[in-house]
BALOBA-1460 file (C-alpha; in Angstrom, 3 decimals):
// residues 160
<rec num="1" residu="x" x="-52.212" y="-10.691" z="-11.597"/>
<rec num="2" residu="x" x="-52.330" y="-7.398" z="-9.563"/>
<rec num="3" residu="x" x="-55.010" y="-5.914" z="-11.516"/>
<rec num="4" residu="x" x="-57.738" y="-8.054" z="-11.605"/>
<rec num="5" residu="x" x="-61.018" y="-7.457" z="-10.858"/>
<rec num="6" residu="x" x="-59.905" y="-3.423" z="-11.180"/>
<rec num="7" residu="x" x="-61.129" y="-1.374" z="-13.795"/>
<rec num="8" residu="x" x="-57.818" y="-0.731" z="-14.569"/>
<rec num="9" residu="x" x="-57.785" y="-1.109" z="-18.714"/>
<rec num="10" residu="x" x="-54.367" y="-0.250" z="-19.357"/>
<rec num="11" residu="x" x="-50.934" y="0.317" z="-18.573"/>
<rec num="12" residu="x" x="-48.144" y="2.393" z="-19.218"/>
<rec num="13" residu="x" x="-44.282" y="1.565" z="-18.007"/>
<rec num="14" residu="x" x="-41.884" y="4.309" z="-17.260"/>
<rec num="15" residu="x" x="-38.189" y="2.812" z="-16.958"/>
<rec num="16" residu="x" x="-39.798" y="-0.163" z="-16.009"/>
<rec num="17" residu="x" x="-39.689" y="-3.792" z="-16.096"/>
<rec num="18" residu="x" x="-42.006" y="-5.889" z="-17.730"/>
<rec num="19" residu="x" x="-41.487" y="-9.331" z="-16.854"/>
<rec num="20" residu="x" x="-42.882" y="-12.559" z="-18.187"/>
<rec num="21" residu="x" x="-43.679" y="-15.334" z="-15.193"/>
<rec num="22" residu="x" x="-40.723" y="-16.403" z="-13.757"/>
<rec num="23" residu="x" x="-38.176" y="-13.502" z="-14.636"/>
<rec num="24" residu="x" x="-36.604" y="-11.670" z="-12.272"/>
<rec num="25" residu="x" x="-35.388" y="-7.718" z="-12.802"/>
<rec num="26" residu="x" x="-31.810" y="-8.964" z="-12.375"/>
<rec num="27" residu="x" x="-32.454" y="-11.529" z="-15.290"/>
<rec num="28" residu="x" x="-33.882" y="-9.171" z="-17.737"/>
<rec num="29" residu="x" x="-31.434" y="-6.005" z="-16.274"/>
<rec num="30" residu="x" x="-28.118" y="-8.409" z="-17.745"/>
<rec num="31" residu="x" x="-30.353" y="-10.218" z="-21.141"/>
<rec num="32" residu="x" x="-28.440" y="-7.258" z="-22.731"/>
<rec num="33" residu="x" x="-25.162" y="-5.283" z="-22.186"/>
<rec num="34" residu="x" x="-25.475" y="-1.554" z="-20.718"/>
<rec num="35" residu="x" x="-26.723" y="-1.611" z="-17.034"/>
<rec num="36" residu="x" x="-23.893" y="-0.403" z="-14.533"/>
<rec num="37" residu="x" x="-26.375" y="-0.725" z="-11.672"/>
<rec num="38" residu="x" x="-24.268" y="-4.027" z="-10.043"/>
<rec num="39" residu="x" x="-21.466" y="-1.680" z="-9.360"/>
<rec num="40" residu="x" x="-23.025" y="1.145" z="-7.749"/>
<rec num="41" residu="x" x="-24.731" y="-0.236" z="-5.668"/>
<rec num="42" residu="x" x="-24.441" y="-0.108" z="-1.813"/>
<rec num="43" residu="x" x="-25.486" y="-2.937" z="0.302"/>
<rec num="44" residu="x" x="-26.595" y="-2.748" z="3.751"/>
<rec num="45" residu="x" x="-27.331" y="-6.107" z="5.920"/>
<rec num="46" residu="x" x="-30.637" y="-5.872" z="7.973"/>
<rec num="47" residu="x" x="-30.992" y="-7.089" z="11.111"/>
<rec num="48" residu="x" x="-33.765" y="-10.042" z="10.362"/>
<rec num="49" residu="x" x="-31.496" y="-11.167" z="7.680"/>
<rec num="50" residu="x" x="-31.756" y="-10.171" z="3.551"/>
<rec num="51" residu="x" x="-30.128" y="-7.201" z="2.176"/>
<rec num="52" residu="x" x="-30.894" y="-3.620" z="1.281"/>
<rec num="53" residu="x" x="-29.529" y="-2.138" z="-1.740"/>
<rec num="54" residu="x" x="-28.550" y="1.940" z="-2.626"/>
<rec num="55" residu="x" x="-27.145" y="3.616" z="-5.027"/>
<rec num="56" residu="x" x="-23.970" y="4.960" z="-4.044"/>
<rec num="57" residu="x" x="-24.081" y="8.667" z="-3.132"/>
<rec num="58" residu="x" x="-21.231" y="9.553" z="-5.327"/>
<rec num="59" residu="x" x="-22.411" y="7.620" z="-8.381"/>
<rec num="60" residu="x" x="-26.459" y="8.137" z="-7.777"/>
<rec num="61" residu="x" x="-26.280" y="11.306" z="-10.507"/>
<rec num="62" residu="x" x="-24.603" y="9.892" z="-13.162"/>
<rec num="63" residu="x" x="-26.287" y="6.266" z="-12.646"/>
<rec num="64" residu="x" x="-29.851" y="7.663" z="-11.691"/>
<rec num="65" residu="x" x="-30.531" y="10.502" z="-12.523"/>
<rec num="66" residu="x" x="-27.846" y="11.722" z="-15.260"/>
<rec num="67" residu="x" x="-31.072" y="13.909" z="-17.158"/>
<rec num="68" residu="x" x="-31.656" y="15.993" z="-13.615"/>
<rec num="69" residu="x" x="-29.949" y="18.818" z="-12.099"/>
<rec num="70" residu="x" x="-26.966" y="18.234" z="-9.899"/>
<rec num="71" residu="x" x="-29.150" y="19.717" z="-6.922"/>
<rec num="72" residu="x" x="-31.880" y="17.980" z="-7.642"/>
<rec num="73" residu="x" x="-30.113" y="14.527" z="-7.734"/>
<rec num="74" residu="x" x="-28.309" y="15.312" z="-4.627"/>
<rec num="75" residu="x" x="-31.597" y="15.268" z="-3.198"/>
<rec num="76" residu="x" x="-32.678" y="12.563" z="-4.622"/>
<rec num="77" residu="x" x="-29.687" y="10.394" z="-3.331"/>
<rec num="78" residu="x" x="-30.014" y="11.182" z="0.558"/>
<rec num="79" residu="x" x="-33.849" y="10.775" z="0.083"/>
<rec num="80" residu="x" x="-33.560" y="7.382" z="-2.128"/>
<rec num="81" residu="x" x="-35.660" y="4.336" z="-1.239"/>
<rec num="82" residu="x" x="-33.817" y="1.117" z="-1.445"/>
<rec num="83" residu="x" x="-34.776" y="-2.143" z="-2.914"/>
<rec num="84" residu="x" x="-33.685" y="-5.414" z="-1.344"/>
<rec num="85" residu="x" x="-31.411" y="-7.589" z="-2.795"/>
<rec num="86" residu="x" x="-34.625" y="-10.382" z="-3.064"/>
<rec num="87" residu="x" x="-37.122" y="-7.744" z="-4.788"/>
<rec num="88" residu="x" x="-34.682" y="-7.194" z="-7.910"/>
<rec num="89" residu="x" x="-33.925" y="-11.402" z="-7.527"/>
<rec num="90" residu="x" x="-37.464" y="-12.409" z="-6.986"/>
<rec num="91" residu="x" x="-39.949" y="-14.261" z="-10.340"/>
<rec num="92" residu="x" x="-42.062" y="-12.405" z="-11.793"/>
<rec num="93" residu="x" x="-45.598" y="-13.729" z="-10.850"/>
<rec num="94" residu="x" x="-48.046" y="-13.440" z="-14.270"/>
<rec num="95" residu="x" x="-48.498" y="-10.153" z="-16.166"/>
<rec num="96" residu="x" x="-50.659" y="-7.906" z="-16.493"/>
<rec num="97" residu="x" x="-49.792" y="-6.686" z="-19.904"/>
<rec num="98" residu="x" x="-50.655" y="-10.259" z="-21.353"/>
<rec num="99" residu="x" x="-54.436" y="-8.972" z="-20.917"/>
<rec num="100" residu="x" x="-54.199" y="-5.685" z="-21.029"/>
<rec num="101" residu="x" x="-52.955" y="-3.105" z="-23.481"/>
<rec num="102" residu="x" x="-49.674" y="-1.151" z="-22.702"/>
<rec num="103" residu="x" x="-47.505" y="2.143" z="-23.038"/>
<rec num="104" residu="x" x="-43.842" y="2.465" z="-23.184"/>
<rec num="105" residu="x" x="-41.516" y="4.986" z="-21.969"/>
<rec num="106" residu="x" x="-37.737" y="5.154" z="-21.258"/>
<rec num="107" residu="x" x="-34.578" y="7.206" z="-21.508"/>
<rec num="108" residu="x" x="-32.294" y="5.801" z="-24.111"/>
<rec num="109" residu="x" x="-29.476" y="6.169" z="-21.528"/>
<rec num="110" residu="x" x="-30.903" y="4.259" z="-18.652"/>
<rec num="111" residu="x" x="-27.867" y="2.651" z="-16.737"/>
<rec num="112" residu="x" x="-29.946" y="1.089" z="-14.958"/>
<rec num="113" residu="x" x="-32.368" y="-0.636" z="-17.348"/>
<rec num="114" residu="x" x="-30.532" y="-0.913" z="-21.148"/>
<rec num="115" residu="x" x="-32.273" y="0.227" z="-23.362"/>
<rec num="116" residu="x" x="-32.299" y="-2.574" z="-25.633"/>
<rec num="117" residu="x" x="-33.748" y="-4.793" z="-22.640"/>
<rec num="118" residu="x" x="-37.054" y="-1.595" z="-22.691"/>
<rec num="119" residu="x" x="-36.836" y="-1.678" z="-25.989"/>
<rec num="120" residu="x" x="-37.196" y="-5.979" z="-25.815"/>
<rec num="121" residu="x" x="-39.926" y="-5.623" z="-23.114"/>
<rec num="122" residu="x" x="-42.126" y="-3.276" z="-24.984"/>
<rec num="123" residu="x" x="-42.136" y="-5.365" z="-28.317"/>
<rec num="124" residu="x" x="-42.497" y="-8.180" z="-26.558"/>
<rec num="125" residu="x" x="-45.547" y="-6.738" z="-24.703"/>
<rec num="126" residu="x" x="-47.362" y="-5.207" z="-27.703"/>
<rec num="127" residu="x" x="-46.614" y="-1.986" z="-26.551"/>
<rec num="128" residu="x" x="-49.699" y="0.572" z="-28.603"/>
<rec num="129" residu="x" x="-46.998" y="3.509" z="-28.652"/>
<rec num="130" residu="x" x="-43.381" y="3.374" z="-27.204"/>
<rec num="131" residu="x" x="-41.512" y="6.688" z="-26.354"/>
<rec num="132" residu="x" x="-37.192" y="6.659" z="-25.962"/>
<rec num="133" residu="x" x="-36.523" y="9.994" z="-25.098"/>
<rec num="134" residu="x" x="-32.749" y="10.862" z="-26.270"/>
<rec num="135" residu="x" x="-30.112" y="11.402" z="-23.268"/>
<rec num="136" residu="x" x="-32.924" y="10.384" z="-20.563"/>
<rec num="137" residu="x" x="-31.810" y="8.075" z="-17.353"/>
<rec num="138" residu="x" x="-33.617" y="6.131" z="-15.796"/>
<rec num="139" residu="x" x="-35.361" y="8.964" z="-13.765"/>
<rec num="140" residu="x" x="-36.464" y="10.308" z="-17.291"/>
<rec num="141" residu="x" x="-40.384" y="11.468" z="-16.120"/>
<rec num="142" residu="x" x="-39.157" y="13.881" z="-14.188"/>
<rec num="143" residu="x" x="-37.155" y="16.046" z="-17.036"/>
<rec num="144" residu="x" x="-39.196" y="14.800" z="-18.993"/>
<rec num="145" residu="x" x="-42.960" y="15.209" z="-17.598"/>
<rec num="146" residu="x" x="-44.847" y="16.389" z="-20.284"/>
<rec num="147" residu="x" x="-43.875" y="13.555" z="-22.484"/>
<rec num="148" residu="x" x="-45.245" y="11.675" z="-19.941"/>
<rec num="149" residu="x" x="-48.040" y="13.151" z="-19.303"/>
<rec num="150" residu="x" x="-48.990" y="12.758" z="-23.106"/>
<rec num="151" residu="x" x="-48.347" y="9.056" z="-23.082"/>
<rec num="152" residu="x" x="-50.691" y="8.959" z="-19.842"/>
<rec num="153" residu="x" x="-53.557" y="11.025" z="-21.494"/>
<rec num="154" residu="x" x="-52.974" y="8.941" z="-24.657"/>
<rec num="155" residu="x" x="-53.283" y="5.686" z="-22.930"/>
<rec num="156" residu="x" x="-56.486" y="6.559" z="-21.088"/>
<rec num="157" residu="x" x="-58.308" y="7.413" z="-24.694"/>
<rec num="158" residu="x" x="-56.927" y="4.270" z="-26.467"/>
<rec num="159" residu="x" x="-57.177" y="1.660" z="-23.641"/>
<rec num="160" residu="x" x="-60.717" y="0.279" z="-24.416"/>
């Protein structure tokens, strides 16, 4: 588990997965209809082997970021980080939200992540206090900050 022996005494997901041991984000991404992510994604072979994955230029707005300015997508599409193909494939090791309490929050139209599949993981996880924010994507903390912000503060009183 990554956070033991921290004094970490809580956690809170934004647009996240939350995996039991042994499911991958691909797994839990198709466990329920919605995600378009398959199909916009760009792959890019690297030279040890293994594959990097984007989201297409074109479609990064709509699929990404649909809650954000045009400009401030834009940006966000030539600056994106990708994942490889094994990260989003890869078992989940054991969670930390099995021993710790947790926070939910996600954008009800994450095409990314379906919402049903957040809404699975944070009932599933025992979630103290989960947040869908209407019309949010999957980059919904950044429109949506001060919700965020809340569940953080929130989270930090409640944890112990």
């Amino acid at each position: 588990m990554a956070v033991a022996g921290t004094n970490v005494t809580g956690l809170v997901f934004v647009g996240a997965f939350a995996p039991v041991a042994g499911e991958s984000a691909v797994e839990l991404s198709g466990k329920f209809p919605g995600s378009t992510l398959g199909e916009a994604l760009a792959p890019v072979g690297l030279p040890g082997g293994g594959t990097d994955l984007y989201i297409q230029q074109g479609r990064y707005h709509h699929q990404f970021a649909a809650d954000s300015s045009p400009e401030l997508a834009a940006v966000m599409a030539v600056t994106q980080r990708p994942i490889t193909d094994a990260a989003l494939n890869e078992a989940s090791g054991e969670p930390a939200w099995q021993s710790l309490p947790s926070w939910f929050l996600f954008g009800s139209e994450d095409l990314n992540i379906p919402v049903a599949a957040h809404r699975f993981m944070a009932e599933r996880a025992g979630s103290r206090h989960t947040v869908e924010l209407a019309g949010g994507s999957h980059t919904v903390a950044i429109p949506e900050a001060a919700a965020l912000v809340d569940l953080i503060r929130e989270a930090t009183t409640k944890a112990n």
